[in-house]
N, C-alpha and C positions, 0 to 999 in steps of 0.2 A: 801318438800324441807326443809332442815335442814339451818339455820340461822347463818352464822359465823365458824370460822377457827375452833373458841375454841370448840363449838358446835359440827363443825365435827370431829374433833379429839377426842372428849371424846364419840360419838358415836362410833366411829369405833373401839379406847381403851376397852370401855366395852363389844362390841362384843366377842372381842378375850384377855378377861381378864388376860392369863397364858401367852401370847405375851407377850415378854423384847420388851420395846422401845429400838431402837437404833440411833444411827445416820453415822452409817458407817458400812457394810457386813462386813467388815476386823475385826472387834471385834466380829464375830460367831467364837469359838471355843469347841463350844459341841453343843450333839443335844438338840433341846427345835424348840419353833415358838418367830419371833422375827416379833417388825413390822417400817416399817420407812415410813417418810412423805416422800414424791415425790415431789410433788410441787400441782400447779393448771393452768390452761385452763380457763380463759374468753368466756363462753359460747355466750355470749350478755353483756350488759352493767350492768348486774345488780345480774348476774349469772357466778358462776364462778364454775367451775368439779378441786375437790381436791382429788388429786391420793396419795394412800397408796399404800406401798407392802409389805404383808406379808409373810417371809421367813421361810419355815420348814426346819431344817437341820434334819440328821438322819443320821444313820448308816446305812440304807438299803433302796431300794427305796420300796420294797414290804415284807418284812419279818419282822417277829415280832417287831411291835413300827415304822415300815415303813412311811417313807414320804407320800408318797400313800394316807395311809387311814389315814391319817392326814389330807391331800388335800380334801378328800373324806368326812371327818366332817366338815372341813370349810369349802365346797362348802354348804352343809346343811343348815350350821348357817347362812348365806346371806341368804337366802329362809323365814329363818325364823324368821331373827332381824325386829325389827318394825320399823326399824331405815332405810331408801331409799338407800344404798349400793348395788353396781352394783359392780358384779364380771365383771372384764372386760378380765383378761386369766390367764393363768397359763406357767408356764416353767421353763424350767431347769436353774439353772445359776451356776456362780466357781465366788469364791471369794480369789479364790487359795487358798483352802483352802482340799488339798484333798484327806484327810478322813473322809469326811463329804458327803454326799449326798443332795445336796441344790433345794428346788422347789420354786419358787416365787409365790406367785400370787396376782394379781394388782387386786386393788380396786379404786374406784371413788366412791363420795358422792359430790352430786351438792348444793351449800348452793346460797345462795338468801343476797348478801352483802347491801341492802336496805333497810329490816325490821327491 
């Protein structure tokens, strides 16, 4: 259990180090992975689930530099961060934005506001 907002944000940051922070889908205007806080969930009193989503835009969803196998490398990197990141899904979205090809996928990291 990771300790703190700060904690989980620079966790889930150095996962996906080539991720542009944002703070609104409306400013994707090329493709890259971008990543935004979501919020948090009060699990119990002392535990709280801090939701990220990180957005791949692209040109394609399966063709060369594809969204896809973008998806398909960050499902990976959760597997393999030391860091307690829960992929929690994945899916299409529009930020009306469209010639872009956009895939979200939601993360959670539960941190322990006590210690």
């Amino acid at each position: 259990v990771t300790v703190g907002y700060v904690e989980a944000f620079r966790a889930v940051e150095s996962t996906f180090r080539e991720a542009v922070v944002l703070a609104n889908g409306k400013e994707i205007n090329q493709s890259g992975t971008y990543l935004f806080f979501e919020g948090s969930v009060a699990k119990n009193p002392i535990e709280d689930e801090v939701s990220f989503t990180l957005v791949v835009a692209a040109n394609t969803f399966v063709g060369e530099n594809g969204a896809m196998s973008e998806v398909d490398k960050y499902r990976k990197r959760v597997l393999e961060t030391p860091f307690d990141i829960k992929f929690k899904r994945c899916r299409g979205v529009s930020f009306e934005n469209g010639s872009l090809y956009l895939v979200a996928i939601e993360l959670a990291i539960t941190i322990n506001v006590k210690d």
